[in-house]
C-alpha positions, 0 to 999 in steps of 0.5 A, a space after each residue: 492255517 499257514 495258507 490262509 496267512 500268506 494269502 492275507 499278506 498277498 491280499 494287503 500288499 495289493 490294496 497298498 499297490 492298488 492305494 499308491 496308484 491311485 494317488 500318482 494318478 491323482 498327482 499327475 493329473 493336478 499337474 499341468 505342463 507349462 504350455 498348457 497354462 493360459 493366462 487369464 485377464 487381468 483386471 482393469 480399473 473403471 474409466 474415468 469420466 471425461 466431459 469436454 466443454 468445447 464452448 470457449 469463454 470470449 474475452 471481454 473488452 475493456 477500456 483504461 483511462 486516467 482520472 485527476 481530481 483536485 480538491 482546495 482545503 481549507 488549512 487547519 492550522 499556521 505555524 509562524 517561525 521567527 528567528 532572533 538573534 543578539 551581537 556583542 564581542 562577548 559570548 554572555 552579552 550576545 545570548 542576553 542580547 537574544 533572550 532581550 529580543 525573544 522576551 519582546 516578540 513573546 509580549 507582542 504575541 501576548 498583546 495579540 491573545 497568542 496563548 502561553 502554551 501555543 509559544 516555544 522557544 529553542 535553547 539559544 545557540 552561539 556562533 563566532 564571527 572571525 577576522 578573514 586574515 587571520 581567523 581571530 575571534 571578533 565577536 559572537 552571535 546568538 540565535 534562538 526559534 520561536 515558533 507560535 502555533 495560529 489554529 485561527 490562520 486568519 489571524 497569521 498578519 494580524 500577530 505577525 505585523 507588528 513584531 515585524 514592525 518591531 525590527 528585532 528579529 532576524 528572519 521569520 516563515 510561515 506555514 499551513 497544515 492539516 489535521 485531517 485531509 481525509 474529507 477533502 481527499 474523498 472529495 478529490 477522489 470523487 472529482 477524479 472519478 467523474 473525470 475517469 467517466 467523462 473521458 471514457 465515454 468521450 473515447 467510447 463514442 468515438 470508438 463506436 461502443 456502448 461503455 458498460 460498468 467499472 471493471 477496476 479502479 487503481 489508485 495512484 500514490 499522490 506526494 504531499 497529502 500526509 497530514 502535518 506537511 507543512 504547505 507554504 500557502 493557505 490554500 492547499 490543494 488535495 488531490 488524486 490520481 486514478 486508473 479506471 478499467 470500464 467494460 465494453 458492453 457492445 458496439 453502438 447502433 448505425 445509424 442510418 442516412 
């Protein structure tokens, strides 16, 4: 009974030797020495696609010429300033003496059909008159504006003759203006555009090219075009002031002698 115990013993501590060796063989053989390990490729993105285009755009030649244009307006209405003025050696007498005289042009304006509301009067402002020597006050003068507003200019000489006649007012001005200058400045746009053409052609031809269409048109600011300037005569002039840029489509045919 003994025996049969011992030799079970020896008979289980074999199979755990027997277990053990084949697990550090298994181990060594999971392992690998450094050198033996080879790196493998390394993944790499797709390659773009590239396309060349090796058919350059050829620049396109142009010529740049100035274009003035001038159209004459009609104005749309006149303003007439008149300037009256009274005199005394004292302050009250002059400014009675003013509003004497601005009462007079008011009548004749009346008798040529200037209507109230077309009439103003500024407040009347008082001046000094001084003796050189010794700055001493000598008398006092008084002024006041009248303005009358014309909307028939034709009309400007008939109002304004005989208050002149009249020799009661000091000084007057008369002026023209627009309501509206976009009719007459669309005119002169256009007389500057066919300005622009004719000189461009004039500079093709001579160049030995066929002129083509109108690559750009840059417009010039032009100084007394705003509406309610007031213009000295009754002729106003409009106008505009153009860049133009035209293409170049090619070179004229030669002619053959």
């Amino acid at each position: 009974m003994n025996h049969n115990r011992v030799n079970w013993k020896r008979l289980l501590r074999g199979l755990v030797c027997l277990a053990l060796s084949a697990a550090l063989v298994f181990a060594l053989a999971a392992c690998k020495e450094e050198g033996d390990i080879v790196p493998g490729p390394t993944a790499k993105p797709e390659q773009p696609t590239v396309i060349v285009n090796n058919e350059a755009t050829e620049p396109e030649h142009t010529v740049s010429v100035s274009g003035y244009g001038e159209v004459i307006a009609e104005p749309d209405f006149s303003t007439i300033t008149i300037i009256v003025t009274g005199t005394s050696a004292t302050s009250e007498e002059a400014a009675a003496n003013c509003e004497a005289a601005a009462q007079k042009v008011k009548e004749i304006a009346g008798l040529q059909n200037v209507l109230p509301k077309n009439l103003t009067m500024s407040e009347v402002a008082l001046s000094t008159n001084t003796r050189e020597s010794d700055g001493a006050v000598t008398g006092y003068v008084a002024r006041a504006t009248i303005t009358i507003v014309v909307s028939n200019v034709s009309l400007v000489n008939t109002i304004l003759s005989p208050i002149i006649d009249a020799r009661i007012i000091e000084s007057y001005e008369v002026t023209y203006s627009l309501l509206d200058a976009s009719a007459a400045y669309e005119g002169a746009l256009a007389a500057a555009m066919a300005d622009a053409q004719a000189k461009a052609e004039s500079i093709a031809t001579a160049g030995g090219v066929v002129l083509g269409a109108v690559a750009s048109v840059i417009e010039q600011p032009v100084e007394g075009q705003l509406v309610g300037v007031a213009f000295k005569s009754s002729s106003i002039a409009v106008s505009a002031n153009l860049t133009v840029t035209y293409l170049i489509k090619g070179v004229l045919p030669q002619t053959q002698d």
